[in-house]
FIRO-273990 format. One record per residue (C-alpha): residue number from 1; residue in one letter; x, y, z. Coordinates in Angstrom, 1 decimal, m for minus. Example, Ala and Ser with C-alpha at 12.3 -4.5 7.8 and 13.67 -1.06 7.14 Angstrom:
<recs>
    n  res      xx      yy      zz
    1    A    12.3    m4.5     7.8
    2    S    13.7    m1.1     7.1
</recs>
This chain:
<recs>
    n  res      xx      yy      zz
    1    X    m9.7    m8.3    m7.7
    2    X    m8.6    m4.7    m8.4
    3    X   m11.8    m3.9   m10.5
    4    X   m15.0    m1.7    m9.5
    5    X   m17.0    m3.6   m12.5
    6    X   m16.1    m7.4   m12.8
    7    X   m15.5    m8.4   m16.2
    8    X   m18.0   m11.5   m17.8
    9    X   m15.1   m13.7   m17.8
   10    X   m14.1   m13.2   m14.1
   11    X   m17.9   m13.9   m13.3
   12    X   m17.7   m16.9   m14.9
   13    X   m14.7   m17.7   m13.3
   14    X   m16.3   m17.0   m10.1
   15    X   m19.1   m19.1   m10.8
   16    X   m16.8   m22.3   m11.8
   17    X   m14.9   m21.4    m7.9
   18    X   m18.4   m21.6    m6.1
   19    X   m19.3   m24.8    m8.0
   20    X   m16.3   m26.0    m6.8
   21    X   m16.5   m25.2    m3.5
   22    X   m20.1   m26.2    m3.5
   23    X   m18.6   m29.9    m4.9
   24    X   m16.2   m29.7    m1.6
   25    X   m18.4   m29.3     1.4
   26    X   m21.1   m31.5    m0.3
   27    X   m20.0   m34.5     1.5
   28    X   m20.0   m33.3     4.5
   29    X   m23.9   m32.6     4.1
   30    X   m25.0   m35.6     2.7
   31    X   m27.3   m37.5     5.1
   32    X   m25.7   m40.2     7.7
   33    X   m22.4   m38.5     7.2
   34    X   m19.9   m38.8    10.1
   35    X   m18.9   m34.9    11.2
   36    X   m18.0   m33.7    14.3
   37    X   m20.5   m31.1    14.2
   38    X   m19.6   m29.8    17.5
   39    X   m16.1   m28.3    16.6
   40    X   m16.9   m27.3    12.9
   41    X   m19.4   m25.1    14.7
   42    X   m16.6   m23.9    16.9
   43    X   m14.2   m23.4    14.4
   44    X   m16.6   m21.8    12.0
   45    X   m17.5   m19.6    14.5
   46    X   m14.1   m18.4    15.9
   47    X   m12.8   m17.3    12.7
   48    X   m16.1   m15.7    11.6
   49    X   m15.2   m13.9    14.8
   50    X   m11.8   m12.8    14.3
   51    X   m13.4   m11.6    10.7
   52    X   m15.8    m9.4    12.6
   53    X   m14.1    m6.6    13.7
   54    X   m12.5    m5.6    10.6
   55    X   m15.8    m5.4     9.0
   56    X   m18.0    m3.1    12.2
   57    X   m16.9     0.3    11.7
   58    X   m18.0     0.5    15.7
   59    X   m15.8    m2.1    16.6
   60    X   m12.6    m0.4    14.6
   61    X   m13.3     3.0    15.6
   62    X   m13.0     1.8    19.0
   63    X    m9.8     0.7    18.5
   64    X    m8.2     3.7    16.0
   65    X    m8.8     1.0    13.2
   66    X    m6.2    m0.3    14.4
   67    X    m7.3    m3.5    13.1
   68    X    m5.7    m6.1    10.1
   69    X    m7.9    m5.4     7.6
   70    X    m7.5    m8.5     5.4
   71    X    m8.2   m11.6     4.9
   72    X    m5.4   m13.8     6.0
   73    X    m4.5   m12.7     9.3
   74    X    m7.0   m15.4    10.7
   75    X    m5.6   m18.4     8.4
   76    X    m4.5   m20.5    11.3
   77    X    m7.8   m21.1    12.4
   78    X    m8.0   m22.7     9.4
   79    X    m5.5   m24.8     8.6
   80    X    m6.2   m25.9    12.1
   81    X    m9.2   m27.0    10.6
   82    X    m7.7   m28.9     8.1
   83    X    m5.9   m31.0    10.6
   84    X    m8.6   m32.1    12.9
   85    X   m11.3   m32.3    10.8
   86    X   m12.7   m34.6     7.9
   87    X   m11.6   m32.4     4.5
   88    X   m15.0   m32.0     3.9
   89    X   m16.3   m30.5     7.0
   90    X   m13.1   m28.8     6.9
   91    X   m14.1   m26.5     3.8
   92    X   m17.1   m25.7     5.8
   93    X   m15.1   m24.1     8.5
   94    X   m13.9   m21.1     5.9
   95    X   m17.6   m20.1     5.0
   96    X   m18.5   m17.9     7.5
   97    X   m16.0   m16.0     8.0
   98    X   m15.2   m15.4     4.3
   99    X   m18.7   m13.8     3.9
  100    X   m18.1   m11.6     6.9
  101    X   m14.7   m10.2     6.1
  102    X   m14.2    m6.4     5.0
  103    X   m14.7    m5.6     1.4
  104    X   m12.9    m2.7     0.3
  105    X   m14.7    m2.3    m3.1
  106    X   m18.2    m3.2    m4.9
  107    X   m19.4    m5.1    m5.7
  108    X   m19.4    m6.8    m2.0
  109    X   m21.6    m9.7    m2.6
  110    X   m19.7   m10.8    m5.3
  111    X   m16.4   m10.7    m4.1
  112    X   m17.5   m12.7    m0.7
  113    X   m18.9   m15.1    m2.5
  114    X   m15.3   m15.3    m4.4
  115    X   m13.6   m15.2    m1.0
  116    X   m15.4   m18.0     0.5
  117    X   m15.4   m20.0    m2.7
  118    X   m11.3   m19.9    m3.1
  119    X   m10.6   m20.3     0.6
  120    X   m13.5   m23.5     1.3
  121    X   m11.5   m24.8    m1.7
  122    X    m7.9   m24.2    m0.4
  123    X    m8.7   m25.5     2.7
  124    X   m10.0   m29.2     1.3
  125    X    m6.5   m28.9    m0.3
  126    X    m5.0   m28.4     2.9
  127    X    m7.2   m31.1     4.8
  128    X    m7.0   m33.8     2.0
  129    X    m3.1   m33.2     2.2
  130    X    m2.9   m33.7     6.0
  131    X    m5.6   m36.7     6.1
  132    X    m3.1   m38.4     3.4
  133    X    m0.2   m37.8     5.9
  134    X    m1.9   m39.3     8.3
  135    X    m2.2   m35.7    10.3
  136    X    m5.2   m37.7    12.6
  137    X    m2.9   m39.6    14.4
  138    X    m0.2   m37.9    14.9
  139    X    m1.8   m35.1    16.7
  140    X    m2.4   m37.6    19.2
  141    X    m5.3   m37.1    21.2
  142    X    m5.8   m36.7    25.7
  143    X    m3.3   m37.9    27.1
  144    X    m2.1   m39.7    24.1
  145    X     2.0   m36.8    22.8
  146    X     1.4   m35.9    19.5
  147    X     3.9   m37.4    17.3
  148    X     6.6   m34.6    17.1
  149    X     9.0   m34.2    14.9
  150    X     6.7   m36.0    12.3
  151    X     3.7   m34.4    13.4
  152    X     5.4   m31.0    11.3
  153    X     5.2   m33.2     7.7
  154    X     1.1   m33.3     7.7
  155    X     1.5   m29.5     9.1
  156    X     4.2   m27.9     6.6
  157    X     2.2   m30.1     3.7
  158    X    m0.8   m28.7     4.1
  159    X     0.1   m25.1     4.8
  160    X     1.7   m25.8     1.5
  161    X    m1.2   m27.3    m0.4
  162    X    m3.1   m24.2     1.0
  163    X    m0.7   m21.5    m0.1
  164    X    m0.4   m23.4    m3.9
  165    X    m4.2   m23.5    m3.7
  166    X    m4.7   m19.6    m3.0
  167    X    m2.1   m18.9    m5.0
  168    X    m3.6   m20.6    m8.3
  169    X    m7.2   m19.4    m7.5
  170    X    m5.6   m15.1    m7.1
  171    X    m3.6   m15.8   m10.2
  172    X    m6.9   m17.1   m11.9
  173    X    m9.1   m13.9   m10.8
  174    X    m6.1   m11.4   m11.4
  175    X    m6.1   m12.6   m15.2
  176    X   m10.0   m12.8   m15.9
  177    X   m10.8   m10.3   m13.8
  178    X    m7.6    m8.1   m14.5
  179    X    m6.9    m8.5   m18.1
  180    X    m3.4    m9.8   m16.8
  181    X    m1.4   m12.1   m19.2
  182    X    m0.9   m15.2   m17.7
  183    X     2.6   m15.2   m16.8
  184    X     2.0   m11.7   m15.6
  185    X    m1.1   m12.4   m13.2
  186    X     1.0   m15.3   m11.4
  187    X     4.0   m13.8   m11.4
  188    X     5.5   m13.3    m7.7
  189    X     2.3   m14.7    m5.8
  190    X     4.0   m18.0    m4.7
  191    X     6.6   m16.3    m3.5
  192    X     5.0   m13.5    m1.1
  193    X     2.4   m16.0     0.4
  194    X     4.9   m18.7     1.0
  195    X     6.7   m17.5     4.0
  196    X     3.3   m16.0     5.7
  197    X     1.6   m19.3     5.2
  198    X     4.1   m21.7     6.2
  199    X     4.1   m19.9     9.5
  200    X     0.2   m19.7     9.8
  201    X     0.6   m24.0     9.2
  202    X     2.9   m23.6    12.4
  203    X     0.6   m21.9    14.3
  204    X    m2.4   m24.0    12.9
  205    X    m0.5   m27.0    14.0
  206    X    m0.5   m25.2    17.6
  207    X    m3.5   m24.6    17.4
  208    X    m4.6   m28.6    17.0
  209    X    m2.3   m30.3    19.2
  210    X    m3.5   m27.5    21.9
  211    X    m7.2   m28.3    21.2
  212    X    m6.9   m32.6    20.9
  213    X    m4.8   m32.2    24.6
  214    X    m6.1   m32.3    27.8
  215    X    m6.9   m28.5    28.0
  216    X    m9.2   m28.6    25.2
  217    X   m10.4   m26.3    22.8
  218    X   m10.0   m23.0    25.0
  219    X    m6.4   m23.8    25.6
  220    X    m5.5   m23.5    21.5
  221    X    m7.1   m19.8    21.9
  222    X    m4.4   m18.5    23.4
  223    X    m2.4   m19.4    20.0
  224    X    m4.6   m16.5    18.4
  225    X    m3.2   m13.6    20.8
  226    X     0.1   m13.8    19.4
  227    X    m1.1   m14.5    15.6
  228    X    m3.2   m11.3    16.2
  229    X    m0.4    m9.3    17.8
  230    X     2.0   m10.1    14.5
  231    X    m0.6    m9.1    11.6
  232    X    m1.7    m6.0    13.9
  233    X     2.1    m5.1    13.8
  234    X     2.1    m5.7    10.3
  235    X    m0.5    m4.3     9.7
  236    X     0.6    m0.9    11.3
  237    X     3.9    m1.1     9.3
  238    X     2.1    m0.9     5.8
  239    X    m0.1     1.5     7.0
  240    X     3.5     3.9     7.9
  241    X     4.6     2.5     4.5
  242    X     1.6     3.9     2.7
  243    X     1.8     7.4     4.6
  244    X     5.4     7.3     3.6
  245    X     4.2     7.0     0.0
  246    X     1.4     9.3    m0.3
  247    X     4.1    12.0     1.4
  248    X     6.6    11.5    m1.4
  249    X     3.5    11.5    m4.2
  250    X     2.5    14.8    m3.0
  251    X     6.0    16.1    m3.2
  252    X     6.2    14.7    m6.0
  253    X     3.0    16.0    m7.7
  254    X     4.0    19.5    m6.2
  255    X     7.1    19.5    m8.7
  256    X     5.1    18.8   m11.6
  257    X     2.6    21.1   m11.2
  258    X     5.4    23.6   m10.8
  259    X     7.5    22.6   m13.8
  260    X     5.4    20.8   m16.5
  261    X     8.2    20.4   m18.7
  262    X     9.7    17.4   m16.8
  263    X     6.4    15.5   m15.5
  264    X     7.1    11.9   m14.8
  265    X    10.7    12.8   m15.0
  266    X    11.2    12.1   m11.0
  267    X     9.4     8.7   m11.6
  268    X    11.5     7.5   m14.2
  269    X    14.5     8.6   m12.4
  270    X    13.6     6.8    m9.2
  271    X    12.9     3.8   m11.3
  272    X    16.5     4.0   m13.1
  273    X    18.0     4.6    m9.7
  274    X    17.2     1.4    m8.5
  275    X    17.9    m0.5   m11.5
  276    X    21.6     0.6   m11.0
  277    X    21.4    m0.3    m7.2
  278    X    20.0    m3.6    m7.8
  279    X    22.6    m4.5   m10.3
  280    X    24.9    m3.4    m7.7
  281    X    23.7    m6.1    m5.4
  282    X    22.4    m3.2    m2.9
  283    X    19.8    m5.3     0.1
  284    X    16.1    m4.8    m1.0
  285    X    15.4    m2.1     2.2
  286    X    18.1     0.2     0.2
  287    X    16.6    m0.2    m2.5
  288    X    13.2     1.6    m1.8
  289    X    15.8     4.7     0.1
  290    X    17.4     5.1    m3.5
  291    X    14.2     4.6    m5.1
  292    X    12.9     7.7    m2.9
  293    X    16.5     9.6    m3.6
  294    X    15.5     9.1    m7.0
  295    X    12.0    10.5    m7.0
  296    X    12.7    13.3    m4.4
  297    X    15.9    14.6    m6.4
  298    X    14.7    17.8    m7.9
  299    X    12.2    18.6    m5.0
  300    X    13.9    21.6    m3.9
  301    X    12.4    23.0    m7.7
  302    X    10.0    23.9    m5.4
  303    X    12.0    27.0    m3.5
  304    X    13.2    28.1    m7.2
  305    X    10.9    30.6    m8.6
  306    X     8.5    29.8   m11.3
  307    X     9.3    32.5   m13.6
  308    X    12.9    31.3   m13.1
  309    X    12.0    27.5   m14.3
  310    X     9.9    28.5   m17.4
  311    X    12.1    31.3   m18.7
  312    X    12.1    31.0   m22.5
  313    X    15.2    33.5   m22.6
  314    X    18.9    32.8   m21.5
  315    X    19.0    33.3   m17.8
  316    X    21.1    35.8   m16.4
  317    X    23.9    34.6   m13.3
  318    X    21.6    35.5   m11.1
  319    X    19.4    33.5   m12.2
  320    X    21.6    30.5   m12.3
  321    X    23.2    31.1    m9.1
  322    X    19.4    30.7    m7.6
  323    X    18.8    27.4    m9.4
  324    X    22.1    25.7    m8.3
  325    X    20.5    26.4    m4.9
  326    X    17.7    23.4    m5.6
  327    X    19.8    20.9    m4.0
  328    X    20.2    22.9    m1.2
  329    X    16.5    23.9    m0.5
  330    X    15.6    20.3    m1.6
  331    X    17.9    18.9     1.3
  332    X    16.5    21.4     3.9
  333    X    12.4    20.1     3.0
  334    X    12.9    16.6     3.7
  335    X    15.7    17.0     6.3
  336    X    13.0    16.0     9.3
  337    X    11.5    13.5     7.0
  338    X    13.1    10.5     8.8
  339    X    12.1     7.3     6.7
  340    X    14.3     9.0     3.6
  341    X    17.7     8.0     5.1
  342    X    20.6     8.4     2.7
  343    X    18.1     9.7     0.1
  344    X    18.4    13.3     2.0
  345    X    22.3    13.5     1.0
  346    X    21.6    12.2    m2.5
  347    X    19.0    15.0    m2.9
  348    X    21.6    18.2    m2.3
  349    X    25.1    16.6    m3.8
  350    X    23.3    14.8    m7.1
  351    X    24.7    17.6    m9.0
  352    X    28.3    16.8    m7.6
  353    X    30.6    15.5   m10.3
  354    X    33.6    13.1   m10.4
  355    X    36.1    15.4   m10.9
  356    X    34.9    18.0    m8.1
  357    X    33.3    20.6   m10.6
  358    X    29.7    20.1    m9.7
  359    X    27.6    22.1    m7.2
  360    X    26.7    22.8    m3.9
  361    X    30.2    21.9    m2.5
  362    X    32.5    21.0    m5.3
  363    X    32.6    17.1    m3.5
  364    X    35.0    15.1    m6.0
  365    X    35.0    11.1    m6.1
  366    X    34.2     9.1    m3.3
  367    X    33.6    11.9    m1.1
  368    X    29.9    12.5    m3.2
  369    X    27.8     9.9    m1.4
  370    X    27.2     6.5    m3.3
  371    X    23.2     7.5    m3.9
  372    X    24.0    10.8    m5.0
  373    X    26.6     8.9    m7.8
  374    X    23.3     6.7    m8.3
  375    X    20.9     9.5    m9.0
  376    X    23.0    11.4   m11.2
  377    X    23.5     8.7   m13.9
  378    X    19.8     8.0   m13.7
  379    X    19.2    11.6   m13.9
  380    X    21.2    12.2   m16.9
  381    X    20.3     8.8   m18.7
  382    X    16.2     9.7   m18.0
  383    X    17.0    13.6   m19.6
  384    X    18.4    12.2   m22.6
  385    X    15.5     9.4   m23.1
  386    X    12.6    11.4   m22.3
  387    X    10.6    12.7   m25.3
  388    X     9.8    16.3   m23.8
  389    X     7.8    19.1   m25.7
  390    X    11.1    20.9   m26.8
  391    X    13.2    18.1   m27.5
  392    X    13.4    14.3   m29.0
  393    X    14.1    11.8   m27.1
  394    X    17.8    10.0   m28.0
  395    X    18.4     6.3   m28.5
  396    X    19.3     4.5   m25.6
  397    X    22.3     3.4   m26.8
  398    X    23.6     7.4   m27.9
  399    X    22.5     7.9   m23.6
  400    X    24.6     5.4   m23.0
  401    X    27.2     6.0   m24.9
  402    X    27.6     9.4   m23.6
  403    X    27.2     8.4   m20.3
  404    X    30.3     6.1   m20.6
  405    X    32.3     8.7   m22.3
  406    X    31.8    11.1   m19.5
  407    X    32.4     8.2   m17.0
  408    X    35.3     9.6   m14.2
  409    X    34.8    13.2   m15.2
  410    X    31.8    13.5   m14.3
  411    X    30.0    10.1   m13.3
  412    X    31.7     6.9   m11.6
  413    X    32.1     4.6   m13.7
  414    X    30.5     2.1   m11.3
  415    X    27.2     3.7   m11.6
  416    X    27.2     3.5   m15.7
  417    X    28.3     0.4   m16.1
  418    X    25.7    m1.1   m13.9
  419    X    22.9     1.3   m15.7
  420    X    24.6    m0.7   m18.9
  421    X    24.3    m4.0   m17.6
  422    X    20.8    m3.8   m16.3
  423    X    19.2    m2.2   m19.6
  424    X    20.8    m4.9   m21.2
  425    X    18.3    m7.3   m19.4
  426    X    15.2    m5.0   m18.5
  427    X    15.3    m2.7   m21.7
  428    X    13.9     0.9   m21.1
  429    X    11.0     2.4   m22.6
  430    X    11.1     6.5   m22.7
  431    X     7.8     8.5   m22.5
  432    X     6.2    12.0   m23.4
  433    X     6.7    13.7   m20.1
  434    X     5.1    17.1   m21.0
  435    X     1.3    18.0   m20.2
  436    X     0.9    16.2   m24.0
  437    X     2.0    14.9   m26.2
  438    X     4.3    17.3   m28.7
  439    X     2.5    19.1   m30.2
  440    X     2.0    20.1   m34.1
  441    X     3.1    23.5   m35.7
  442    X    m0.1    25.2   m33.7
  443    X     2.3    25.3   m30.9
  444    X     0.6    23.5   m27.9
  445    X     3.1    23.9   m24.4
  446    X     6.2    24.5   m27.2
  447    X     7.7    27.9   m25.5
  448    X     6.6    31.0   m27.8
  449    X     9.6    32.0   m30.3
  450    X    12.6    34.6   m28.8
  451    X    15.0    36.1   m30.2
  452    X    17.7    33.5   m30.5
  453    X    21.4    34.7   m29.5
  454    X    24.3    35.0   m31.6
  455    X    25.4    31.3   m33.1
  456    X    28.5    29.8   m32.1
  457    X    30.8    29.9   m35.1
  458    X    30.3    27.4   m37.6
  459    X    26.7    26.0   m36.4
  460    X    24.1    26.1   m39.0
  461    X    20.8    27.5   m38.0
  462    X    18.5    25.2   m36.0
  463    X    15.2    25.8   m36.1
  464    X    13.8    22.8   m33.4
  465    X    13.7    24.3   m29.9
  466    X    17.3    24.7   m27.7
  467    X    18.6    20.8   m26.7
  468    X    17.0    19.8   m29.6
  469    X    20.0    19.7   m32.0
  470    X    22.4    19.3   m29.2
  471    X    23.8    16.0   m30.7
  472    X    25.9    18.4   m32.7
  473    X    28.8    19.6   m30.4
  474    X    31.2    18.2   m27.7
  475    X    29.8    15.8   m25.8
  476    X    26.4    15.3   m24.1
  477    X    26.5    14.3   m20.9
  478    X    28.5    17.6   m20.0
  479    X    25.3    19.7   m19.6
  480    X    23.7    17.0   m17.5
  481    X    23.7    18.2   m14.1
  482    X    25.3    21.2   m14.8
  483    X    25.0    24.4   m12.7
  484    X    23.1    26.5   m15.4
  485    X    21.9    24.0   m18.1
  486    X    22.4    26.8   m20.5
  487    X    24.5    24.9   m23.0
  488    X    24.1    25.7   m26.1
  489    X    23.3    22.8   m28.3
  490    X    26.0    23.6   m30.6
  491    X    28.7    23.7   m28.2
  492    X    27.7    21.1   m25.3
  493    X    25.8    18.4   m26.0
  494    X    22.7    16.3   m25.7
  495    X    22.5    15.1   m21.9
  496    X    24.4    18.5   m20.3
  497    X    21.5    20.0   m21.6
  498    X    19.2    17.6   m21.2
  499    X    19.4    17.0   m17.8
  500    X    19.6    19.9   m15.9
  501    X    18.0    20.8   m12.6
  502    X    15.4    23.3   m14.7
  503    X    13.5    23.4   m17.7
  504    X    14.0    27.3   m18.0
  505    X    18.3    26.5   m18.2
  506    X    17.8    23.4   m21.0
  507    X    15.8    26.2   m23.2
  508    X    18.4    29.2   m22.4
  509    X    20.6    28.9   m25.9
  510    X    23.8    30.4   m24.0
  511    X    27.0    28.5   m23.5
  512    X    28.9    28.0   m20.2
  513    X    31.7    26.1   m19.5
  514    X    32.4    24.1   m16.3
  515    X    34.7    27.1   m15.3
  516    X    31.8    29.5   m15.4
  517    X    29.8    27.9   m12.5
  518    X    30.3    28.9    m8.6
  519    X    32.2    26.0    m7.0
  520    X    31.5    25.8    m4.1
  521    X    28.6    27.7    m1.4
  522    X    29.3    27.3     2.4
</recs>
């Protein structure tokens, strides 16, 4: 639950789990009922314990907070249950602990209750699975091997019956709670608590054979170290992951603030970018470097000066020379920045073309790294579908037609034609990218009027801002990632000057030709 206030229907919800859960340890409470009190009691009390310390602040202090937070990390003890015990007093086993564990969010009581409720219930599941597999006997008991291979069926079935019972109870909470569509609020939970679970049910199975054997229940304690050492591991790993993440939001956010006229622009192309790499068949841990590349590409906006970016006039060659230098200064913030991997040479040669007229070096073909090729059709494509404050957004279909037209000149052809192939499947919705929403004729973040240059021959007059009309002239995707962006929408063309590394050059109303730009800086 994701939710500060918890919506009528996930109360309800809530309250059908803790019936539920209330209807599974009921047996075991009835009178004359045959329970091994004595290891419930240590069970119960073991993984209330490993709950503990995520929940003192004293405790995790102590230790840097070094500590797995969540729930989960203790699930052997668990599904240890499940195999020694009747399902019933089983169920009982989760209680504790569930009401101990950390709550991130209010209200607290509420989502215990929820945690013990779901986990009581998915460990009967487990335990009923087991018992029918006869899980009793072959765990042996004293001196008595456990029955191994087979002893791995009753194991691996009710890790499974665990992890299907979790993952139907989440789903459940994740669409009352949520507002999730159905589909939507069980989509992908199978398969990301699979894997962790079925290993828990190994270690759980450890964990029983250790405690029915000769050396008793302290010997199957030593199965926890390990368990521990893993989610603590883990644990670290997401915490680097989510420092990684709030580095590359604040970057991220920096740009914005800077140049309003492309907000959510880095998002988008970070999101295209890996689109492209995944139809490409790129491995998932490249995926989140291009996904970074893609985000990160225009950061060095931040060593251009402001009054530079928002020009509302044509910018002089000084002027352009210092915003072909973005790539550079871009490349030179994140060069310590170690996590970003090939993203840092997709950030200063994005604006590299095919054909070896781009900027900083004038790289040609394969010599421009394969994420910078990546970034700057996703670049491109997001400039010509993004609705911005100065100019309509164009059909996805015109993008990508222009995109294959200037395919080998200056994008490789790879590139587009997976960007083809995966809109084809996932579809692509453009947004307003501005402060707001464009505004009406009171103006809004619409530049002020300037006196508009001389018109190239034969162009009737225009009056929406520069890029605006630039579906008029020779082709779009020239202006892209040029050096100046200053097209002029009668002469270049919809994604030249719709993608350029400033919003200042895509409202400068000049024309420059490839020929025009500095080749190469050393």
């Amino acid at each position: 639950m994701g939710v500060k206030v918890i919506p009528r229907a996930a109360r309800v919800y809530i309250g059908c789990a803790l019936l539920g859960a209330g209807a599974c340890v009921l047996p075991a409470l009835r009178p004359g009922a045959t329970v091994p009190w004595g290891t419930v009691a240590l069970l119960a009390a073991l993984y209330a314990l490993c709950e503990l310390p995520a929940r003192c602040r004293l405790i995790g202090r102590a230790l840097g907070r070094s500590l797995p937070l969540g729930t989960g990390s203790f699930f052997p003890v668990l599904l240890a249950a499940a195999l020694l015990l009747p399902p019933a007093a089983a169920a009982l086993t989760a209680i504790p602990g569930s009401l101990l564990a950390r709550v991130e969010e209010p209200p607290a009581a509420l989502r215990r209750a929820w945690r013990a409720a779901a986990a009581a219930i998915a460990v009967l599941a487990a335990a009923l699975t087991a018992d029918a597999l006869g899980a009793p006997t072959a765990l042996g008991r004293g001196p008595d091997a456990p029955d191994l291979p087979y002893a791995l069926l009753p194991a691996g079935a009710a890790a499974l019956a665990f992890c299907l019972a979790l993952t139907a109870l989440d789903g459940g909470i994740r669409a009352t709670a949520g507002g999730l569509p159905p589909r939507a609020a069980w989509r992908g939970l199978l398969g990301r608590s699979l894997v962790p679970h079925t290993v828990h049910g190994l270690a759980g199975l450890m964990m029983a054979v250790l405690w029915r054997s000769t050396y008793g229940p302290v010997a199957a304690l030593f199965v926890l170290l390990p368990m521990y050492i893993s989610c603590w591991v883990f644990a670290q790993y997401h915490r680097e992951r989510a420092a990684h993440q709030a580095t590359i939001r604040a970057l991220v956010q920096a740009v914005d603030i800077k140049d309003r006229y492309t907000r959510g622009h880095s998002e988008r192309v970070g999101q295209a970018s890996v689109l492209i790499a995944r139809e490409l068949g790129m491995a998932e841990d490249r995926l989140d470097v291009v996904r970074f590349a893609g985000i990160l590409h225009d950061v060095g906006k931040l060593g251009v000066p402001t009054r530079v970016l928002t020009k509302d006039g044509p910018l002089t060659p000084e002027e352009r020379r210092v915003i072909e230098l973005h790539p550079e200064y871009g490349h030179e913030m994140v060069r310590g920045i170690g996590f970003l991997g090939e993203a840092r040479a997709a950030i200063l040669h994005h604006h590299e073309r095919m054909d070896g007229s781009g900027y900083p070096y004038g790289l040609h073909g394969e010599q421009i790294p394969e994420f910078a090729r990546v970034v700057a059709v996703a670049d491109a494509f997001d400039a010509m579908t993004s609705t911005r404050c100065y100019s309509r957004a164009r059909p996805v279909p015109t993008a990508l037609a222009e995109l294959e037209r200037c395919a080998g000149t200056q994008f490789d052809p790879r590139m587009v034609t997976a960007l083809v192939q995966a809109l084809d499947r996932n579809g692509w919705q453009p947004v307003v990218t501005a402060d707001e929403a464009p505004p009406g004729p009171s103006g809004g973040n619409v530049p002020p009027p300037r006196e508009a240059g001389p018109e190239p021959p034969g162009r009737p007059a225009d009056p929406e801002p520069p890029g605006a009309g630039a579906e008029d002239g020779a082709g779009i995707a020239e202006a892209a990632t040029s050096a100046d962006g200053t097209a002029s929408a009668g002469t270049a063309g919809i994604a030249e000057a719709a993608g350029t590394a400033d919003g200042a050059a895509r409202r400068a109303g000049t024309d420059t030709s490839p020929a025009d730009r500095p080749r190469e800086r050393t």
